[in-house]
N, C-alpha and C positions, 0 to 999 in steps of 0.2 A: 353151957347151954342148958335151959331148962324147959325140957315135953310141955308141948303148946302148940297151936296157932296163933301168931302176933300180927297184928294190921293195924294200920292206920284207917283204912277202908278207902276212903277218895277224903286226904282235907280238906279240901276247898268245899266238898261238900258239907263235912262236920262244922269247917269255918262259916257256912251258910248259915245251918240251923241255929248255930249259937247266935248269930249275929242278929238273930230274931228277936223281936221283943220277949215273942212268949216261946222263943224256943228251948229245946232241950234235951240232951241226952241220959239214955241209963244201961247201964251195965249189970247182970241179973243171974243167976241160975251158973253160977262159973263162969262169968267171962266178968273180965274188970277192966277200965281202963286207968289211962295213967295222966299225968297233969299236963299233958303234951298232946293227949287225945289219939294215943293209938290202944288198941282196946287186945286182947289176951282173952284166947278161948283154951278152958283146961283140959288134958286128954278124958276122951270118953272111952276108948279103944286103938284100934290098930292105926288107922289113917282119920278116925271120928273125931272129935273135938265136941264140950260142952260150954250152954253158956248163953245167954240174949241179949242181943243188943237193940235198943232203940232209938230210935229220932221222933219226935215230936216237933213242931210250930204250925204256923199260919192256924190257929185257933183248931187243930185236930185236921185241917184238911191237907196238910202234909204227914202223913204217920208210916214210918219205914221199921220194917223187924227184919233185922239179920240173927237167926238161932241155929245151933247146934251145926257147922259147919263141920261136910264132911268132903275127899279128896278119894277121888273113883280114878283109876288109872285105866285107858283103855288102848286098845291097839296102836292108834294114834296121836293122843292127845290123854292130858288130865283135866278133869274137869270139878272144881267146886261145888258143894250142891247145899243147900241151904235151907231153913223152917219158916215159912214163914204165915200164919195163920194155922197153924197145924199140917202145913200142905207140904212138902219135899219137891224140893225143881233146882234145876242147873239154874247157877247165878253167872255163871262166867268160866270159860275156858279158859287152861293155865297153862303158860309158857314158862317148863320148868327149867332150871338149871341144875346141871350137875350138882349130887347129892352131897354132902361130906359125912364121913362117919368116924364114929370111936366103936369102943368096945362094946359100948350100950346104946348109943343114940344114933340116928340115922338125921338128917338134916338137909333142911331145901332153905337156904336163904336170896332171899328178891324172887319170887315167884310171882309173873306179872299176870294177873288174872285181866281177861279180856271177857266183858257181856255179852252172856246170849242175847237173844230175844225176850225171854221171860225175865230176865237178868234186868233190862230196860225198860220193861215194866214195871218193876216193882221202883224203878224212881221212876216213876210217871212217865216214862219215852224222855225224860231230859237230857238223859245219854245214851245215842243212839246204839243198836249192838255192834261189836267190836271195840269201842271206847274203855281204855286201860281204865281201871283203876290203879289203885296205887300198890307198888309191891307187899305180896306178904311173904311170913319167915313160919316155915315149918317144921318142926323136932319132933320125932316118935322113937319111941326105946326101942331095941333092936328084938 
């Protein structure tokens, strides 16, 4: 296991954008993705993550920034929280599972993030809030 955040984010939606004539993705500032199109944010800190991702098509009038994704733990829930235009907001609440750990790493793998309402905005309402996306895989060193 190697300290990250790893996702896919939603394929069908990165399957979209590509699918675009003038679509396109970019990976930026530590985060990379891989030829399968799940994308790796590097650690920033304890639960932080670095790193920007983007979507582009429909001639600029689709344009999505997922950056620096960070994981708030709170009385009852965890929740995602994400950059986008310089701004910090919950992207989606996270249904974790039991953690695994070694001597150094602490680990959440399938961690199913569900949209808030802000979450749903930032893809246009096309996913109502509550709408899974796809699981992510968490590691931070102990």
């Amino acid at each position: 296991m190697t300290p990250g955040l790893t996702w896919p984010i939603k394929a069908s939606f990165v399957d979209y954008v590509l699918g675009m004539e003038d679509g396109e993705l970019n990976a930026s500032d530590g985060a990379t993705v891989s030829a399968d199109h799940i994308f790796t944010f590097e650690p920033a800190g304890a639960l932080s993550f670095r790193g920007d991702v983007r979507f582009v098509a429909h001639f600029g009038m689709l344009a999505v920034q997922i950056a620096n994704p960070h994981i708030e733990f709170g009385p009852e829930t965890a929740v995602l929280t994400v950059e986008t235009g310089g701004q910090r907001f919950a992207l989606a609440t996270l249904v974790m599972p039991e953690p695994e750990s070694t001597d150094t790493l602490l680990a959440w793998h399938g961690a199913l993030p569900r949209l808030t309402p802000a979450g749903s905005s930032l893809f246009n309402g096309v996913y109502p809030p509550g709408h899974e996306l796809d699981p992510l895989d968490i590691v931070v060193a102990r």
